[in-house]
MARBA-3410 file (N, C-alpha, C, O; in Angstrom, 1 decimal):
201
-23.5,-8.4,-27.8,-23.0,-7.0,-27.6,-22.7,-6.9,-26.1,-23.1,-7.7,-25.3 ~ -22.1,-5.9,-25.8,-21.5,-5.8,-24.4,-21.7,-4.4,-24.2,-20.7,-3.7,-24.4 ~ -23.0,-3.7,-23.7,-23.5,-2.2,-23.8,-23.3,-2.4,-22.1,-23.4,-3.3,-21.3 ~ -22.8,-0.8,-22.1,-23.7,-0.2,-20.4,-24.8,0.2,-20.3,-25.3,1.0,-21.1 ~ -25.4,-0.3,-19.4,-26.7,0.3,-19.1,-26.6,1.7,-18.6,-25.7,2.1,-18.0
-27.8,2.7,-19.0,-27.9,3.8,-18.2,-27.5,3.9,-16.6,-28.1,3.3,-15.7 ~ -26.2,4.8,-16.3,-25.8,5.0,-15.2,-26.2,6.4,-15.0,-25.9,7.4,-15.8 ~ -26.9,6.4,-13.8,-27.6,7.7,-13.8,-27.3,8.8,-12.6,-28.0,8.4,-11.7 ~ -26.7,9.9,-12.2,-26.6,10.0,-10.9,-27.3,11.8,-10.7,-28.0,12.4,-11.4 ~ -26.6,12.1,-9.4,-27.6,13.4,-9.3,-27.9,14.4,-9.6,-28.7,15.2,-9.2
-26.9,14.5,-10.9,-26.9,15.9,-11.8,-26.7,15.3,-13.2,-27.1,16.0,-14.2 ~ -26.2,14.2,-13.5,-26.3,14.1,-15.0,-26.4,12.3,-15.4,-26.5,11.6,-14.5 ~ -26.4,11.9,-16.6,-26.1,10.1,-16.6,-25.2,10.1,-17.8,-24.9,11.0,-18.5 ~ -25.0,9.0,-17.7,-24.4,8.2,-18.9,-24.4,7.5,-19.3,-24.1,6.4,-18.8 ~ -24.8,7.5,-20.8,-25.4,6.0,-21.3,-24.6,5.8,-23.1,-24.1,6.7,-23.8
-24.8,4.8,-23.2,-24.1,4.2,-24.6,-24.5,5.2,-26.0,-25.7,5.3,-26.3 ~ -23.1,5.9,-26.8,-23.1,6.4,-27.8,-24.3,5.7,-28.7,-24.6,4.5,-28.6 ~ -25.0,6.6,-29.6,-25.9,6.9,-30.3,-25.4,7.4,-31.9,-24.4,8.2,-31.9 ~ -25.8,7.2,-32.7,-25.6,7.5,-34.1,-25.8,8.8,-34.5,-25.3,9.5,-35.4 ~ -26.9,9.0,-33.3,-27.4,10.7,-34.0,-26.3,11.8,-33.0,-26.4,13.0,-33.0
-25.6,11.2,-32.2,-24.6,12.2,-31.4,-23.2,12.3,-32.2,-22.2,12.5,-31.5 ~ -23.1,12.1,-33.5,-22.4,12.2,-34.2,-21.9,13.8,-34.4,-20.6,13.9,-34.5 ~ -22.7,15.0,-34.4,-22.5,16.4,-34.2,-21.6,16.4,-33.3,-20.4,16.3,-33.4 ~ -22.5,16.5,-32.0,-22.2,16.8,-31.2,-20.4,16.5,-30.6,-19.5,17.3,-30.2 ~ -20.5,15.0,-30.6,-19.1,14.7,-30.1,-17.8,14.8,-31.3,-16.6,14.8,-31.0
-18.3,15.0,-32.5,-17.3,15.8,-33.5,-17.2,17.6,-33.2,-16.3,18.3,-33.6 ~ -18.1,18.0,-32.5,-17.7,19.2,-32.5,-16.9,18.9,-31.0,-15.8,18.9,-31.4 ~ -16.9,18.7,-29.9,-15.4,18.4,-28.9,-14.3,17.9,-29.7,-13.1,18.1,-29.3 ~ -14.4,17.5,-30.3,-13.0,17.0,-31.3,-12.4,18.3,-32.3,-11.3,18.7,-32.7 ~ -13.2,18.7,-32.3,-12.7,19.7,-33.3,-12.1,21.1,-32.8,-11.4,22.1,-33.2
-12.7,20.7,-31.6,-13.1,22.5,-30.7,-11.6,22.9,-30.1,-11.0,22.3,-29.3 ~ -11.4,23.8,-30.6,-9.1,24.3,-30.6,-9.4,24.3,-29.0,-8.7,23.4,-28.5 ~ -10.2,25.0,-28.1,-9.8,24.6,-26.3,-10.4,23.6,-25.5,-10.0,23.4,-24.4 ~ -11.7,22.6,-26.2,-12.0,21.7,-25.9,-11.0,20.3,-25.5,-10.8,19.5,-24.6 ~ -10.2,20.4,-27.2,-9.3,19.3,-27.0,-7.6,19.8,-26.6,-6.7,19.0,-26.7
-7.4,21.2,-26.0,-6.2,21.5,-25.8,-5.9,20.5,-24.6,-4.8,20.1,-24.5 ~ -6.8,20.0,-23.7,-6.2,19.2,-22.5,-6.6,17.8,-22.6,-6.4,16.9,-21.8 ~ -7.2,17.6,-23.9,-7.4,15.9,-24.4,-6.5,14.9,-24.3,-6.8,13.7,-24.0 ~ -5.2,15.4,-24.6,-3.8,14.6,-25.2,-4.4,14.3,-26.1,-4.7,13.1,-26.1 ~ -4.8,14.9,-27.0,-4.5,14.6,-28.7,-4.8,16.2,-29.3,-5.3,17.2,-28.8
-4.1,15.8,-30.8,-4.5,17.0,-31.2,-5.5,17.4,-31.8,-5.9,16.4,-32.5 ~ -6.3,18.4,-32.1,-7.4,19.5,-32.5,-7.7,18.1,-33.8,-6.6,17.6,-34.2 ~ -8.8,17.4,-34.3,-8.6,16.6,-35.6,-9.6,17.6,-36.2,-10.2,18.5,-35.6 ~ -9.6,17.2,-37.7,-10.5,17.8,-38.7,-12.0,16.7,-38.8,-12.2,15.7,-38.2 ~ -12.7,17.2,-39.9,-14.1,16.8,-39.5,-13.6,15.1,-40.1,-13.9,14.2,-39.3
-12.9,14.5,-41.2,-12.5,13.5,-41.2,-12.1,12.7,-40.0,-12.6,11.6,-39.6 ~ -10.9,13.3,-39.6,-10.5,12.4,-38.3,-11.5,12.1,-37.0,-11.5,11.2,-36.3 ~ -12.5,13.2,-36.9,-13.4,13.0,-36.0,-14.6,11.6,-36.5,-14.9,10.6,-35.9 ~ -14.9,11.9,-37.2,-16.0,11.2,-38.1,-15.0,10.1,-37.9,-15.0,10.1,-36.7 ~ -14.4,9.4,-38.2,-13.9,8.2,-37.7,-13.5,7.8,-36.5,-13.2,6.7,-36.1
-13.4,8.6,-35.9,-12.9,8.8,-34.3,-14.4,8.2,-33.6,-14.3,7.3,-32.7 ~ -15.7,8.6,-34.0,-16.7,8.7,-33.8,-17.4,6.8,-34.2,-18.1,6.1,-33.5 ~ -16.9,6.6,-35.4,-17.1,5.4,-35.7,-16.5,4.5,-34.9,-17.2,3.5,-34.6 ~ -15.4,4.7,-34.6,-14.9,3.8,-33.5,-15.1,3.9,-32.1,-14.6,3.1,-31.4 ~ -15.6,4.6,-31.8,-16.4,4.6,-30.4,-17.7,3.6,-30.7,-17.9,2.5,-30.1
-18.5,4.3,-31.6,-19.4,3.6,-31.9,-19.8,2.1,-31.7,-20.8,1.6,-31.2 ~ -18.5,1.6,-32.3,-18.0,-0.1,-32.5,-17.7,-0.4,-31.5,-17.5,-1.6,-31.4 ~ -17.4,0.5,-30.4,-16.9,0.1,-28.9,-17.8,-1.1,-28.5,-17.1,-2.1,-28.4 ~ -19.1,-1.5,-28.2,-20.0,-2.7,-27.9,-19.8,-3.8,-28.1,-19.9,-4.8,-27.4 ~ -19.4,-3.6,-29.4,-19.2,-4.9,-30.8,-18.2,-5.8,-30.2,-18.4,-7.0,-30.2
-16.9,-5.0,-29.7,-15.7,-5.7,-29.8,-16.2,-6.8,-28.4,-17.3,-6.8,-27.9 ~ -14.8,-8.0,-28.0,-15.2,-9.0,-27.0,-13.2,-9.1,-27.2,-12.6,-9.0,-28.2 ~ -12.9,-9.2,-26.2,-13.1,-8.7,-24.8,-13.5,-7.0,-25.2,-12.9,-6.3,-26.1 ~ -14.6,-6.5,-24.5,-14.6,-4.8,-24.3,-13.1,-4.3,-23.5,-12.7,-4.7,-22.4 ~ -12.4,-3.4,-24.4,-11.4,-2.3,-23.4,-11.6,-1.2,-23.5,-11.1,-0.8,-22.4
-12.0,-0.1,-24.3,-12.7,0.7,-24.3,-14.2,0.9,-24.3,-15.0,0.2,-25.0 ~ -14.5,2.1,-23.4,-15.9,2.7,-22.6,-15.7,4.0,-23.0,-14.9,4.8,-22.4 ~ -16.6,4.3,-24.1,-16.8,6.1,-24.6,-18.1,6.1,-24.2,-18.9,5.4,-24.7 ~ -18.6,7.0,-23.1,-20.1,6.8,-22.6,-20.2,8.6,-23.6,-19.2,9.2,-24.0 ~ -21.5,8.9,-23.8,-22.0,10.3,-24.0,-22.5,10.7,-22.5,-23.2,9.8,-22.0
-22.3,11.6,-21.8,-22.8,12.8,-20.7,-23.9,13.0,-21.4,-24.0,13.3,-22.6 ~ -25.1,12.8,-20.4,-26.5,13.7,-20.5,-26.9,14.9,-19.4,-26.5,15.1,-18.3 ~ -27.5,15.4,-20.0,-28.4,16.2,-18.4,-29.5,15.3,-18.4,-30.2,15.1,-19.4 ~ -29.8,14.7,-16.7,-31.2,13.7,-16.7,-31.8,13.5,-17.0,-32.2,12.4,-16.8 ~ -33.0,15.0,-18.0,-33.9,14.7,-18.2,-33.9,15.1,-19.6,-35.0,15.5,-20.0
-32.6,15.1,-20.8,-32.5,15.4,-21.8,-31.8,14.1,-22.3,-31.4,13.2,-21.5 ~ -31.7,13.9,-23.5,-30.6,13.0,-23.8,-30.1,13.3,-24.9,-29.8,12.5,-25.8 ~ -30.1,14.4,-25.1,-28.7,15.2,-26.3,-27.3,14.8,-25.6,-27.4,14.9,-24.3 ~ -26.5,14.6,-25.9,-25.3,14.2,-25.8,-24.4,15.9,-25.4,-24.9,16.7,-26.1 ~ -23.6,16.3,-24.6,-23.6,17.7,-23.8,-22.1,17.3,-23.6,-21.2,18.2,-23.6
-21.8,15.6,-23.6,-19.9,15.8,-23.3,-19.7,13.8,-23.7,-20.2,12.8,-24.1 ~ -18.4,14.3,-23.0,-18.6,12.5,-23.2,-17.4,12.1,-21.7,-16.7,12.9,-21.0 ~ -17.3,10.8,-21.6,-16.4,10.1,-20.3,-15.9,8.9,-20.8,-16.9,8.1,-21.1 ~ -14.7,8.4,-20.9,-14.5,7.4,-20.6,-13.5,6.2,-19.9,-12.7,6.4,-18.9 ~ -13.7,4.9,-20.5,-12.9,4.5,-18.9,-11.8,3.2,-20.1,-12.4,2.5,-20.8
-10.4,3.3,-20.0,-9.6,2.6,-20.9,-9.1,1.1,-19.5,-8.3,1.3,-18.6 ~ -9.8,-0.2,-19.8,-9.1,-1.4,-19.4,-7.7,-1.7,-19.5,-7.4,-2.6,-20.3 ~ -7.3,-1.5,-19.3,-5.6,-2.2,-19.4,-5.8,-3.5,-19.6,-6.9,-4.1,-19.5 ~ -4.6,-4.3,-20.2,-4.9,-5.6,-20.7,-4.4,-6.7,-20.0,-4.7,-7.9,-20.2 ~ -3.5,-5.9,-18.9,-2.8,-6.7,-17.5,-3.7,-6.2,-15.8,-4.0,-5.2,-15.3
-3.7,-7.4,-15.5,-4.1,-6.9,-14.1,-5.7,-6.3,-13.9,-6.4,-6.3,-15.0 ~ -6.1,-5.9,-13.2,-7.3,-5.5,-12.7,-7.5,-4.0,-13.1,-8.5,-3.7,-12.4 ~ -7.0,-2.8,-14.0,-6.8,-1.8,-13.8,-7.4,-1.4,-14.7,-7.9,-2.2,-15.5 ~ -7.6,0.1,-14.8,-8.3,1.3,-15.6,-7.7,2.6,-15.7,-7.0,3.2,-14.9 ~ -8.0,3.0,-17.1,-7.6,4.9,-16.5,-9.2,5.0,-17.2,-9.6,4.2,-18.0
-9.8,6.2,-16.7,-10.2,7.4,-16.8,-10.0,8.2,-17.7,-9.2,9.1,-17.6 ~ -10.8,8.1,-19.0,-9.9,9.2,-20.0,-11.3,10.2,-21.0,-12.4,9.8,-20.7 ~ -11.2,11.3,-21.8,-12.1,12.2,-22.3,-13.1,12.1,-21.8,-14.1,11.6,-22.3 ~ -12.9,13.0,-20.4,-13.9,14.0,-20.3,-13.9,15.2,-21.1,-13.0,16.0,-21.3 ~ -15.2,15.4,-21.6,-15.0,16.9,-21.9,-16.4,17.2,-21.8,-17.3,16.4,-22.1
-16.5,18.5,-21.3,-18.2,19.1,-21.7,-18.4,19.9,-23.0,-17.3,20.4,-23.3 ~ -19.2,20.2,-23.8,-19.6,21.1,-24.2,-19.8,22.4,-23.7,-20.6,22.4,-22.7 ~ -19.3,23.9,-24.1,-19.4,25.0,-23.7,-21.3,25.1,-23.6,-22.2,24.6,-24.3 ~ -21.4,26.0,-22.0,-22.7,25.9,-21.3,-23.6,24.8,-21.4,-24.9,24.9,-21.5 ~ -22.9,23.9,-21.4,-23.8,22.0,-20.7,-24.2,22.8,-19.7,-23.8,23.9,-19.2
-25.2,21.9,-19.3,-26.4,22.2,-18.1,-25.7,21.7,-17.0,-25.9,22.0,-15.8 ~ -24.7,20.5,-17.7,-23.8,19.5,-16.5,-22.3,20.3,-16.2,-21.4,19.7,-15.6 ~ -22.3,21.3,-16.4,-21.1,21.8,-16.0,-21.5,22.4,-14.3,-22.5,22.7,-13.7 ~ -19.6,22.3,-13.6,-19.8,21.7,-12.4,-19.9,20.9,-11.6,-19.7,20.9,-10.4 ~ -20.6,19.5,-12.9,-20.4,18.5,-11.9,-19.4,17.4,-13.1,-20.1,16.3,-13.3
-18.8,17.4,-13.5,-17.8,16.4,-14.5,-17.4,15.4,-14.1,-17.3,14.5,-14.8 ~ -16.8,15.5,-12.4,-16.3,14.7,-11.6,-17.3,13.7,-11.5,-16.9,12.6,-11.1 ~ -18.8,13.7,-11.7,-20.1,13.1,-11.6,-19.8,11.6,-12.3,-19.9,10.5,-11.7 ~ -19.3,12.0,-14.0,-19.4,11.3,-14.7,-18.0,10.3,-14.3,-18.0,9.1,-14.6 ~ -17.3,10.8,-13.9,-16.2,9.9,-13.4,-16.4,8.8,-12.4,-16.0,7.6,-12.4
-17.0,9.4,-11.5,-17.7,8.4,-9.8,-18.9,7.4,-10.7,-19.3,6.2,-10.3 ~ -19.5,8.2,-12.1,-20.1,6.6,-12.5,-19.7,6.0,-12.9,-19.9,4.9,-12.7 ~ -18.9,6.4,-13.7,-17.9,4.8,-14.6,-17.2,4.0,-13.8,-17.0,2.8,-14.0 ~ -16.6,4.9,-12.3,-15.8,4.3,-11.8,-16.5,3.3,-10.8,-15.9,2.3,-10.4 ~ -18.0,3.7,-10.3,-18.7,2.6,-9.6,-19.2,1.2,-10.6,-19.3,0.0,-10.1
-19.4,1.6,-12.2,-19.3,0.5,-12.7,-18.2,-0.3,-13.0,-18.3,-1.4,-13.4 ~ -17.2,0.2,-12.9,-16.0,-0.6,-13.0,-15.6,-1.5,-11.7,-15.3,-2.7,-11.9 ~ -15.7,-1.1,-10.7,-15.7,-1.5,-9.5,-16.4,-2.7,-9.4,-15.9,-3.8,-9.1 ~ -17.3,-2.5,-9.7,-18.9,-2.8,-9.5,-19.1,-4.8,-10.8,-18.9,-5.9,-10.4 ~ -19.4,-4.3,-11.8,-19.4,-4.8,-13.1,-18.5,-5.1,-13.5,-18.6,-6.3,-13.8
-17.3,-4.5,-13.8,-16.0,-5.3,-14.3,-14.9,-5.9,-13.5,-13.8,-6.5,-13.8 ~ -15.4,-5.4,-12.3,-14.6,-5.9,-10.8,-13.0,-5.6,-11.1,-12.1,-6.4,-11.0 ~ -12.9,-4.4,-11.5,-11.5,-4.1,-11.5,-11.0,-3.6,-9.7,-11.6,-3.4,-8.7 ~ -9.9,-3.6,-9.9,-9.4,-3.5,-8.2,-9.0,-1.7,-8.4,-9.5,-0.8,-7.8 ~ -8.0,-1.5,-9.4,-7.7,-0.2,-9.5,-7.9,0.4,-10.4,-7.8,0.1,-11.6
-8.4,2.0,-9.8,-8.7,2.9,-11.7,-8.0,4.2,-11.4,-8.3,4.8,-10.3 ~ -7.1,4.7,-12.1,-6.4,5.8,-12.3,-6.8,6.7,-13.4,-7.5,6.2,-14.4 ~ -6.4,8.2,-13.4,-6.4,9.3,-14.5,-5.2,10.2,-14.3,-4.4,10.2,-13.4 ~ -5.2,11.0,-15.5,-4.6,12.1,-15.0,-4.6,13.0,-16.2,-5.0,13.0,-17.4 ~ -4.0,13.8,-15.4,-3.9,15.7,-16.5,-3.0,16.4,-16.4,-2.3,16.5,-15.4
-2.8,17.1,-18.0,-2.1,17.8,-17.7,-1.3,18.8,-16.9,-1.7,19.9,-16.7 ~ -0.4,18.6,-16.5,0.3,19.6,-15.5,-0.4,21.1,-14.9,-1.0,21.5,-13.9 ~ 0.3,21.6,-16.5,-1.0,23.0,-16.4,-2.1,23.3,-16.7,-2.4,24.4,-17.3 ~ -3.0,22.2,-16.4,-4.5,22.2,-16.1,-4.9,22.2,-14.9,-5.2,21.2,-14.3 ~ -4.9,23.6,-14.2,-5.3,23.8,-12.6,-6.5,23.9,-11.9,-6.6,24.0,-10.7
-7.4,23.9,-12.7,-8.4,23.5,-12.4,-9.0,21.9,-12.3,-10.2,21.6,-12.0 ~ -7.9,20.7,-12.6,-8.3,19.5,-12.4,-8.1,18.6,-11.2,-8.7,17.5,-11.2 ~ -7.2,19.1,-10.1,-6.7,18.5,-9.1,-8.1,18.8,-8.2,-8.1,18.0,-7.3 ~ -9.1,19.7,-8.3,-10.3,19.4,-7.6,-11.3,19.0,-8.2,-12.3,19.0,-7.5 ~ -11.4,18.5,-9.5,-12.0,17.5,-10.3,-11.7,16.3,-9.7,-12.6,15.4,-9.5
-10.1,16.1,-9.3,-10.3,14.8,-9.4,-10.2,13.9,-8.1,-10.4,12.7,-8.0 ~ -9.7,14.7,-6.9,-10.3,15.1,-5.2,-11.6,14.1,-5.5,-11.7,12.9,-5.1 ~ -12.5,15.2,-6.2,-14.3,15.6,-6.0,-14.4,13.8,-6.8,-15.4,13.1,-6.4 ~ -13.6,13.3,-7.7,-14.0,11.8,-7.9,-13.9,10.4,-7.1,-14.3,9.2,-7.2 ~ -12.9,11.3,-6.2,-12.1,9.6,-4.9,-10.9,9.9,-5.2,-10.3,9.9,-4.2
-10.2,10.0,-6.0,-9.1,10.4,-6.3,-7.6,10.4,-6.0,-7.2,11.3,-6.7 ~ -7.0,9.9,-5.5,-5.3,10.3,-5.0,-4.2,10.9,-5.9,-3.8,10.4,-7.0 ~ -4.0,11.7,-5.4,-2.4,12.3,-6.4,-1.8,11.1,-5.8,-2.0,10.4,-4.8 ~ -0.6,10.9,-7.3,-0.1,9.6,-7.2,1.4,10.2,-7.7,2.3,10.2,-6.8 ~ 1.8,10.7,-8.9,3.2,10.9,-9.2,2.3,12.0,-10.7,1.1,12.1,-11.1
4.1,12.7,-11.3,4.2,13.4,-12.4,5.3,12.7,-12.9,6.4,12.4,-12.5 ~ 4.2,12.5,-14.5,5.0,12.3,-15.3,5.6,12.6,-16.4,5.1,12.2,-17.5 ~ 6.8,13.2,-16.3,7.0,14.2,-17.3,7.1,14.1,-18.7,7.2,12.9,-18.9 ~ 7.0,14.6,-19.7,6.7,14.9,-21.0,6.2,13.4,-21.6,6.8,12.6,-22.3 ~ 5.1,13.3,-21.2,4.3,12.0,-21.4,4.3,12.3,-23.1,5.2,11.9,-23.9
3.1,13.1,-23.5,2.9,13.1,-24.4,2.9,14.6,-25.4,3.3,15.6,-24.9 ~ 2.5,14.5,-26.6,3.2,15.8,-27.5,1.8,15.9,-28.2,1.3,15.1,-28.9 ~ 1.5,17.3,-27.6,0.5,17.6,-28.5,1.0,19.6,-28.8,1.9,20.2,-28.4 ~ -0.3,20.1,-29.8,0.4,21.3,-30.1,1.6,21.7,-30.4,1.7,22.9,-30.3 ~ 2.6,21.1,-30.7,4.3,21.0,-31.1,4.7,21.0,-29.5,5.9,21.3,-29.5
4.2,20.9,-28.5,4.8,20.9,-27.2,4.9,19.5,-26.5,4.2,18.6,-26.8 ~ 6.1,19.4,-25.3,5.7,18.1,-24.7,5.1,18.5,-23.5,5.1,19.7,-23.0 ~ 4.5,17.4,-22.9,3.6,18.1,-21.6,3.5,16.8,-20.6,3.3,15.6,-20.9 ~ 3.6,17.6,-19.5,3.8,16.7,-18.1,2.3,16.4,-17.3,1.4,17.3,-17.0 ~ 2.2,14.7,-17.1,0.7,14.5,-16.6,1.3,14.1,-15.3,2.3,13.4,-15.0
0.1,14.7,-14.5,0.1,14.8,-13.1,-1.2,13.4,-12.8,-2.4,13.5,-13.1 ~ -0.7,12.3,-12.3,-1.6,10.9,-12.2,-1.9,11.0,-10.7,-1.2,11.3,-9.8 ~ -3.5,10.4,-10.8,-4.2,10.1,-9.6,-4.9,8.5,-9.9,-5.0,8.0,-11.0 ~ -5.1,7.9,-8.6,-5.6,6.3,-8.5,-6.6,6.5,-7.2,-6.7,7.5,-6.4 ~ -7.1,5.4,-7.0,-8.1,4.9,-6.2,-8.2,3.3,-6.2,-8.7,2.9,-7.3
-7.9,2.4,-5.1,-8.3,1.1,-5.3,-9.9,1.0,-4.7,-10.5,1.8,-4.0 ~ -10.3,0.0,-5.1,-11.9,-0.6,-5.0,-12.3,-0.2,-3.4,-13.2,0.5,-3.0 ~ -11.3,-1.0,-2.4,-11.9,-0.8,-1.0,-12.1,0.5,-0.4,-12.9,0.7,0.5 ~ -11.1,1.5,-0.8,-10.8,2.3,-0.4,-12.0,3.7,-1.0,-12.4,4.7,-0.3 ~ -12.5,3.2,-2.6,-13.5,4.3,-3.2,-14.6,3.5,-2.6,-15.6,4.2,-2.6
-14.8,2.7,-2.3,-16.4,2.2,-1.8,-16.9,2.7,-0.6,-18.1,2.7,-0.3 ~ -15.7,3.0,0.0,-15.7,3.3,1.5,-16.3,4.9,1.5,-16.9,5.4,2.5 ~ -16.2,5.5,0.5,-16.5,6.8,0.4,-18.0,7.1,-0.7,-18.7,8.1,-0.8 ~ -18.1,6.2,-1.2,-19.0,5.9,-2.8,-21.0,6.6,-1.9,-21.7,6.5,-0.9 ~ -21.2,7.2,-3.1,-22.7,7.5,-2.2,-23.5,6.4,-2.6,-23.3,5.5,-3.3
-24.6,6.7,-1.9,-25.9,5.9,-1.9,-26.1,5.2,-3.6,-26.0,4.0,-4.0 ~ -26.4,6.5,-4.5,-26.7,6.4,-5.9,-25.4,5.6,-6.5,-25.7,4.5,-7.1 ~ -24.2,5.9,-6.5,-23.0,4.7,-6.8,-23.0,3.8,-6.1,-23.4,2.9,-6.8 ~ -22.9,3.0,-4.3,-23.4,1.5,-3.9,-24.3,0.7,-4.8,-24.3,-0.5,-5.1 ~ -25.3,1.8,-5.3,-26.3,0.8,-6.0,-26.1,0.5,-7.0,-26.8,-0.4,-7.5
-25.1,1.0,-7.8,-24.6,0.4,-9.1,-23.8,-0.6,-8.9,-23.9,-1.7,-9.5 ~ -22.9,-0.3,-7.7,-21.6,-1.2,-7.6,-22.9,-3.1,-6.8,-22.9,-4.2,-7.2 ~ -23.3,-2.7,-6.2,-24.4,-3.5,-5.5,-25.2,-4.6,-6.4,-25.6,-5.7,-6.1 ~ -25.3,-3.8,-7.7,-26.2,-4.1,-8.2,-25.7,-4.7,-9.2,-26.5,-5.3,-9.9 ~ -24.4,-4.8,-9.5,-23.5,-4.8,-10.6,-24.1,-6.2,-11.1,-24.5,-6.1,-12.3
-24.4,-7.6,-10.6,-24.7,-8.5,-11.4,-26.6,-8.4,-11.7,-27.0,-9.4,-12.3 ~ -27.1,-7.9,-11.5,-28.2,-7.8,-11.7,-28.8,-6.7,-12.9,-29.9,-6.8,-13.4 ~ -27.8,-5.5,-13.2,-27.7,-4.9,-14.7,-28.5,-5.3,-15.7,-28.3,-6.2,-16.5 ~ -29.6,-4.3,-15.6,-30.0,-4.9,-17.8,-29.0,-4.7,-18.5,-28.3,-3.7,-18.5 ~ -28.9,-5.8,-19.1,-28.1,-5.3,-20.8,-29.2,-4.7,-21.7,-30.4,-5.2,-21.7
-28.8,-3.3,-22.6,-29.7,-3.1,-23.2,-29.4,-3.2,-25.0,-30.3,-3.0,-25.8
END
């Protein structure tokens, strides 16, 4: 198996999906404003419930390219949102993809959190050079989300994808390795630091 270890930082962690967060991460799937800025559309409890299984199996696979971590609050481990991080199959690279919180997570406010951890273990553990994301256009509240992660505005790309009967324009940001380390805190160095020394659990 190929698990992440608990990555933990100063307001929330992230650690490897669970069988019993099956609720939880079907209801962000399901949720009509949860998934409006997902790029995908709203699924029913079927499409989630397999949506769910295949995260699940994310460990299993060899080579790993998908990373669906569950969002905790530190000292809870109900599952509150989820983060993850998509390998590309060329080159050194990553995007950044579903975040979402649950309405009043304890971890809201800090979302960008869970990003600075995947992205120190990527850095770090999968020794990728570059990790990118991006968001919808008119989602204005993410351009300081994604600042608050290391982040660079990079380009817009128009009518990427179609959800809701609409097309919609994603605004992409990147960060290469030398450049996010140089800024990375204490609690991320030690992941990236630490990267060959990791429990597998």
């Amino acid at each position: 198996m190929n698990r992440v270890p608990e990555l933990r930082g100063d307001h929330l962690r992230l650690r490897e999906l669970h069988a019993a967060d099956h609720e939880p991460f079907a209801r962000i799937l399901t949720h009509r404003v949860l998934t409006r800025y997902l790029g995908i559309d709203r699924m029913d409890a079927g499409q989630a419930h397999t949506a769910f299984a295949q995260s699940l199996a994310q460990p299993h696979t060899h080579p790993r390219r998908k990373y669906t971590l569950a969002v905790c609050a530190p000292d809870d481990d109900a599952l509150v949102g989820t983060m993850g991080l998509l390998v590309e199959d060329y080159g050194s690279n990553a995007m950044l993809t579903s975040l979402a919180l649950l309405p009043g997570a304890p971890v809201r406010g800090h979302g960008h959190e869970a990003g600075r951890l995947l992205m120190a273990y990527g850095f770090g553990h999968l020794r990728l050079h570059r990790i990118w994301a991006g968001h919808r256009s008119d989602h204005h509240f993410m351009p300081q989300v994604m600042r608050a992660a290391g982040l660079r505005p990079e380009a817009t790309l128009r009518q990427l994808f179609r959800t809701q009967g609409c097309w919609h324009d994603v605004t992409t940001y990147a960060t290469v390795a030398p450049e996010w380390k140089s800024q990375a805190t204490p609690r991320e160095l030690a992941i990236l630091d630490g990267a060959a020394h990791l429990d597998r659990v």
